[in-house]
C-alpha positions, 0 to 999 in steps of 0.5 A: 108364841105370845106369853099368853098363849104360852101360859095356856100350854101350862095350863094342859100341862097341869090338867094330864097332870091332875087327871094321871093323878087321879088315875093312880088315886083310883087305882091304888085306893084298892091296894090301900084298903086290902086289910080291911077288905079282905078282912070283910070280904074274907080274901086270899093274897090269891084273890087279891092277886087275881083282882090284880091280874084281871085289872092289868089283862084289862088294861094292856088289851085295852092299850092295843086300842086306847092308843089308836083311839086317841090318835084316830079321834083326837086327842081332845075327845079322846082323853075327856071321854077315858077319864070320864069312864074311869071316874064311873069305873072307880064309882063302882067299887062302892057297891062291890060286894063279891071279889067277881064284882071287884074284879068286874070294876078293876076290869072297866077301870084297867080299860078306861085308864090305859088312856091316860099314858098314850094321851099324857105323852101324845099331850106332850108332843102335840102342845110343846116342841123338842126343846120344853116337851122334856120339862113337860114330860117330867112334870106330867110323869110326877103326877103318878107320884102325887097320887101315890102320896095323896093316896096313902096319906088321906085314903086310910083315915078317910076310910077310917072315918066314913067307910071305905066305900067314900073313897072310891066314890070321892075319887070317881066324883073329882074324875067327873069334874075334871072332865067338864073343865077339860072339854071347856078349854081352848089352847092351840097346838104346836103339831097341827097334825097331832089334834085331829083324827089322823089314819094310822098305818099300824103295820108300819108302827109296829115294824119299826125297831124303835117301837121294839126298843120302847115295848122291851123297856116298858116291859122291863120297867113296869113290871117293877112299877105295878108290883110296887103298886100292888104289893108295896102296901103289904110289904110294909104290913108283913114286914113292920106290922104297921095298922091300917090307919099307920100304913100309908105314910111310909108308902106316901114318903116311897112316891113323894121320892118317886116324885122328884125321880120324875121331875130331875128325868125331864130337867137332867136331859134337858140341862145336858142338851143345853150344854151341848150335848146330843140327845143320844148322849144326854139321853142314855147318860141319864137313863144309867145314872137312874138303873145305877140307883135302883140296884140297892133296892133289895136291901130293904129286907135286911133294915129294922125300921120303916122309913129306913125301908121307905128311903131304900124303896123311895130311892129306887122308884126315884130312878124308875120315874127317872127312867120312865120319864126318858122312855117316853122321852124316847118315843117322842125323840123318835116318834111323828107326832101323829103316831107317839099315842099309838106308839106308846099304846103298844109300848104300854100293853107289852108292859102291862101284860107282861107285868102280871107274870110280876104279880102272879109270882108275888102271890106264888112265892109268898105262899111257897115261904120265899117273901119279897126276895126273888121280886126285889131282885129282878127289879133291882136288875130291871132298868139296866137290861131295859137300857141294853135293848135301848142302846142296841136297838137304837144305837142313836137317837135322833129326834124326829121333826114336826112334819105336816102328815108325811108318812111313817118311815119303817126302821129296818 
């Protein structure tokens, strides 16, 4: 491959990373603004939770089809037009006045952003082979992260300064322009057959045990990621009676960490490999190292001060970006190229459904007085289950070949 050709690919790399980014910028201005919205809109946490809710129902019955449709379109078309109806969807918050139209905004958001993971991943496979396609993965599965700085850093005074109803807007309007320097880029793929439309035996997709392993370790590691996301902002609040113009530094320090738990995910493994070790062994090594780390994370409630609390829940999403990072890594291990969108669509939805029952349990304890101990006790146990159902439903990982279109072959 010529070095130009090279940089091009890096180039791709960079736009799944500024558009994921501007993904969890939409989607967390919401949990950011929730003291001053529900001071103005008079919510409950019940209604703050139901927004929630319908945002991850939304977006895990989206992932049965966003997956397929990135596979069964293209992934050029595909992505471009996902983020373009997500930066709408965020637009529309603007002139949300009623938690129904708040909830029917998070309903076409949730929907339209459910591309991003199956079209950052499917990137990944289609642009870079085995040996870089790690290093790629993690940069991308930083940019969840960076968001999650931005947000929390800019949004608060943003909103402060112009109203709260700008940052909705501004984050719809950079989606827009993305989607015009996006359509406008020509880089050629390694995988031929993963950029066009290809036809996809969904049955054979779901029968296979390594889809099993990839759905139970997305459900067991998201559910952490989207109650951290969505109550992340009010732990800090109950906790240390931070202000709205104050709250979002300790949470950016929590994703500046989770950042860097993304990029060692994809240089850990890789650097293992190159030693000489399997892509089992590497794989697996790593992904213990990240459950071991987030098992502290249920000490947060017994420190005095805030950034004691953000290094505690910032080492714990490191290791979940870590891990997720070799989840997806996973996918592509095992998964044709053609098939890793509709692979991780699934994977995705079972993980975004079932982390409403996160959500919805969140509201319910603090009503019933048991704060934030129950759910950061699960969490902390989360990822060592997830790699369990890993290592007994894959017991070694092989990667899969680039292939010319040859069927899938059903695990049993």
């Amino acid at each position: 491959m010529s070095e130009g050709a090279n940089r091009a690919r890096w180039v791709i790399v960079a736009m799944v990373f500024v558009a994921i980014m501007l993904n969890y910028v939409d989607r967390q201005i919401l949990a950011l603004l929730k003291p001053t919205l529900e001071a103005e809109f008079r919510w409950s946490d019940q209604d703050y939770a139901n927004m929630g809710t319908a945002f991850q129902i939304a977006t895990a019955f989206a992932f049965l089809g966003t997956g397929w449709f990135i596979d069964r379109v293209g992934l050029r078309r595909g992505f471009g037009i996902g983020v373009g109806v997500w930066s709408l969807a965020g637009m529309a918050h603007a002139v949300a006045t009623t938690v129904t139209g708040f909830i029917g905004a998070r309903v076409v958001l949730g929907m339209a952003e459910s591309i991003g993971t199956p079209a950052a991943v499917k990137t990944a496979a289609t642009y870079f082979n085995h040996r870089d396609r790690q290093i790629a993965l993690g940069i991308g599965n930083t940019a969840p992260n960076v968001g999650a700085v931005v947000t929390p850093a800019l949004i608060p005074p943003l909103a402060v300064a112009l109203g709260w109803q700008a940052a909705f807007l501004l984050a719809g309007g950079l989606g827009l322009v993305w989607v015009a320097v996006w359509f406008a880029l020509r880089v050629k793929p390694v995988a031929l057959d993963a950029m066009e439309a290809a036809p996809i035996r969904w049955g054979d997709i779901v029968r296979r045990r390594t889809t099993l392993a990839i759905a139970i370790a997305k459900v067991l590691s998201d559910q952490v990621w989207f109650f951290m996301l969505l109550w992340l902002p009010d732990l800090f609040h109950r906790l240390f009676a931070l202000p709205q113009g104050t709250l979002g530094w300790p949470v950016a320090l929590v994703y500046a960490l989770a950042a860097c738990g993304a990029l060692t995910g994809g240089w850990l493994p890789t650097r293992l490999i190159a030693g000489g070790w399997s892509v089992n062994r590497a794989r697996k090594t790593t992904m213990l190292l990240y459950a071991l780390l987030v098992l502290p994370v249920p000490l947060v409630l017994s420190v005095s001060s805030p950034w004691s609390a953000a290094l505690l829940l910032g080492l714990g999403l490191f290791a979940h970006q870590g891990f997720s990072t070799n989840v997806f890594g996973v996918a592509t291990d095992v998964t044709p190229a053609r098939a890793v969108g509709s692979t991780i669509g699934i994977a995705a939805f079972c993980g975004n459904l079932c982390s409403i029952g996160m959500i919805q349990f969140q509201a319910w304890a603090l009503a019933n007085g048991w704060g934030y101990t129950p759910a950061l006790a699960i969490c902390a146990s989360s990822y060592l289950l997830a790699l369990l159902a890993i290592h007994v439903l894959i017991p070694r990982i092989v990667p899969v070949e680039p292939d010319a279109g040859a069927p899938l072959v059903v695990a049993h």
